[in-house]
N, C-alpha and C positions, 0 to 999 in steps of 0.2 A: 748249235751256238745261238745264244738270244742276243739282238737285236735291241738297241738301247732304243727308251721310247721316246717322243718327243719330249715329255715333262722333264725326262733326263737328261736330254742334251741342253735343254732351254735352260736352266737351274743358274748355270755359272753366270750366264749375262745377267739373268736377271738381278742374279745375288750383285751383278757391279752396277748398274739402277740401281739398285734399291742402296747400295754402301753409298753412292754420290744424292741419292736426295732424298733417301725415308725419312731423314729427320723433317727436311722442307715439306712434304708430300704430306707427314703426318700433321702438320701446325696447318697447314690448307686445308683440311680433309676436315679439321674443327673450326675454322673460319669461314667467311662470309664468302671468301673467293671462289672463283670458279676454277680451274687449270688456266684457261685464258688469261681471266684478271690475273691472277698470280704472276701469269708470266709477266705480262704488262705490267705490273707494280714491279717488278723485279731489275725491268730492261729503262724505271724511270727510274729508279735509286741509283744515285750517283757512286755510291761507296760500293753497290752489288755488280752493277752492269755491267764494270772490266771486269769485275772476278770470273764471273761467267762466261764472258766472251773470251775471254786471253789465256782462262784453266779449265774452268769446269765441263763446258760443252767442247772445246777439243778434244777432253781427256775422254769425254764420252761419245766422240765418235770415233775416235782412235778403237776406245775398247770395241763399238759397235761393228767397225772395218774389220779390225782383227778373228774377232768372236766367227762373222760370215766365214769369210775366208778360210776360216778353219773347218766349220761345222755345215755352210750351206749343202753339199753333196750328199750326209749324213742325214740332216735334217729330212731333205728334200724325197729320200729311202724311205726311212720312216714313214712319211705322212703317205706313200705309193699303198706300203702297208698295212695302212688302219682300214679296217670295216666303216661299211656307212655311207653315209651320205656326204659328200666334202662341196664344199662353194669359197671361191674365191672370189673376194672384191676389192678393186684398186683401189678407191676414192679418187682424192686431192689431196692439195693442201689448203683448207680451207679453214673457216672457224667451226666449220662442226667439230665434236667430238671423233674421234678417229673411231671409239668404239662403236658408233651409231651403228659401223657395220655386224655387227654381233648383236645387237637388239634388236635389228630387224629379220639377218638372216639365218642367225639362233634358233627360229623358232620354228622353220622347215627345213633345218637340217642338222645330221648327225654332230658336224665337226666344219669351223669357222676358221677358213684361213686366212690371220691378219698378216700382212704385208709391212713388213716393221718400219714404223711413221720415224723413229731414228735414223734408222738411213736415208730413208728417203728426204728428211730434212737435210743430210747431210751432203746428197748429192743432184739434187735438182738446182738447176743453174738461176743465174738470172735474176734470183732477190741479194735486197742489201743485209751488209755482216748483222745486224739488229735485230731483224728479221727473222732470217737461218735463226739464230739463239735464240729469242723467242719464241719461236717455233718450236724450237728443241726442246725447251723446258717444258712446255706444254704438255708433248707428250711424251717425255721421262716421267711428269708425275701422275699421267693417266697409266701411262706401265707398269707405278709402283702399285697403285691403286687393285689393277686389274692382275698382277702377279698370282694373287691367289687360284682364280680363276685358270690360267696359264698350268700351274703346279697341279692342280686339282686331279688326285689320283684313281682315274675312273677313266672306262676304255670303251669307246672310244673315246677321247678327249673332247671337251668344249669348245676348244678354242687353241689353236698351235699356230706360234709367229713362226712367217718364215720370211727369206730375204724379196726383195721384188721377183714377180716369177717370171716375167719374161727376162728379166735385165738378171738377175745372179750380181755378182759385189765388182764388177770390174767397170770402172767410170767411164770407158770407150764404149762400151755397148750402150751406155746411157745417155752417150750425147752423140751415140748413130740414132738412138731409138728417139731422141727430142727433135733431132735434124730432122725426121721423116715425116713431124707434124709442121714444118714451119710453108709448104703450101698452102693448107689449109687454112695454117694463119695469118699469110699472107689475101688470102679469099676474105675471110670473116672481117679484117679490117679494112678492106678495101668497100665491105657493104657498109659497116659504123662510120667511117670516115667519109663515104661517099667518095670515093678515090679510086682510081685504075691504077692498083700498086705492080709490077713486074715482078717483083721477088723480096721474099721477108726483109730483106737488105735494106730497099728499100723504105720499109714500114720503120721498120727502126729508123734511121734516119732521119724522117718525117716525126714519129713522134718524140726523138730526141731535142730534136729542134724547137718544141714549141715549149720547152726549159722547165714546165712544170705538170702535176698531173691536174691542176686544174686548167691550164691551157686544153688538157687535153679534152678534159669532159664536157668545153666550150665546144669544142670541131666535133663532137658526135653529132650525126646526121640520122641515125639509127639509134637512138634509144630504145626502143622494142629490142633490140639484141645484146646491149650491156647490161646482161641481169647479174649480178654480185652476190647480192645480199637477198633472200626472199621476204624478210621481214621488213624491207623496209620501201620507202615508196622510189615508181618506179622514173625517174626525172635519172641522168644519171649523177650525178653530187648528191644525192640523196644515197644512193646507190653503196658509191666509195665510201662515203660515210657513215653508213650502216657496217659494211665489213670494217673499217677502222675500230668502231666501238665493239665490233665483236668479238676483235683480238688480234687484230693487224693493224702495224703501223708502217710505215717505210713509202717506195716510191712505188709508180706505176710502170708496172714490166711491161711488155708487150710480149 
């Protein structure tokens, strides 16, 4: 009995990306934008921004939840399966391009396993509604983009998304697995702020308090540790403001 391959399982989601933005993804793709700008021109048009926030990016992480849910187990077989070389990279949620990780680690090894930047927009805590959508659009239209590449029928594959791999599609393991970093975070802010914080709780608190993210980047005591943005200088309002113009807008998380 054969074993469907990865391009065959991936097919259907992608076909629902590409029905919700190929026509957007293709007008960008001949324009000046970038996926960033796009999103950002998208999430400042006043007539588009509810459309996308209150239908289009729910509808697409609806489908993205669903899609896991069904297929992670299956997927996850597959890829055990394939010949080669495999590497897997987390990233962020940052302004790079999510594929960067395929251009770098495409080129010593068989088969690149992307970590699908849709879900992971859809369930990382802690940014505002704006944001998440923003984000999202982002990369639905590097997905459309990169879809070929994904289909591409040649074995081993290039490149096969699969769901988070520590986490799989269930939102309790994802906010056990966030929970487990907030000592840490708790440590890092207590060296930026120059502060003896007791526990994240704390840190929230503190930096909720000082009402804005420029209050905030006033009390950094450690600027050598708030690096954001690489491009840009390293004072930190310099910093924020480099990621701003990168492709994010909203507030400062901690």
């Amino acid at each position: 009995m054969s074993h469907p391959t990865p391009q065959q399982i991936i097919k259907p989601y992608l076909d629902e990306v590409i029905e919700r933005f190929g026509d957007v993804a293709e007008f960008v793709e001949f324009s000046p934008h970038s996926s960033d700008s796009a999103a950002e021109a998208i999430m400042n048009n006043s007539r588009l921004a509810p459309e996308f926030m209150e239908r289009v990016i729910p509808s697409l992480f609806e489908a993205s939840r669903q899609f896991w849910v069904k297929n992670e187990t299956t997927m996850l077989r597959a890829v055990r399966q394939l010949p080669g070389m495999k590497a897997t990279f987390g990233g962020d949620m940052g302004p790079q391009r999510y594929f960067r990780q395929l251009e770098r680690g495409g080129l010593y090894f068989d088969t690149v396993l992307v970590q699908d930047p849709i879900l992971r927009a859809m369930r990382v805590p802690e940014i505002s509604p704006v944001m998440r959508t923003q984000v999202a659009i982002k990369y639905a239209l590097e997905m459309v983009w990169h879809a070929p590449l994904y289909m591409s029928p040649i074995s081993p594959p290039i490149a096969v998304l699969i769901p988070d791999r520590e986490l799989g599609t269930e939102r309790p393991a994802f906010d056990a697995r966030w929970a487990e970093t907030e000592p840490w975070a708790t440590l890092f802010w207590s060296e930026v702020l120059d502060r003896e914080f007791e526990n994240y709780h704390e840190v929230r608190e503190t930096v909720e308090s000082m009402k804005s993210a420029e209050a905030v980047l006033d009390a950094i005591k450690r600027p050598d540790l708030f690096r954001m943005y690489e491009n840009a200088a390293p004072d930190p309002h310099s910093q924020w403001k480099g990621l701003n113009r990168a492709g994010f807008s909203g507030e400062l998380v901690t």
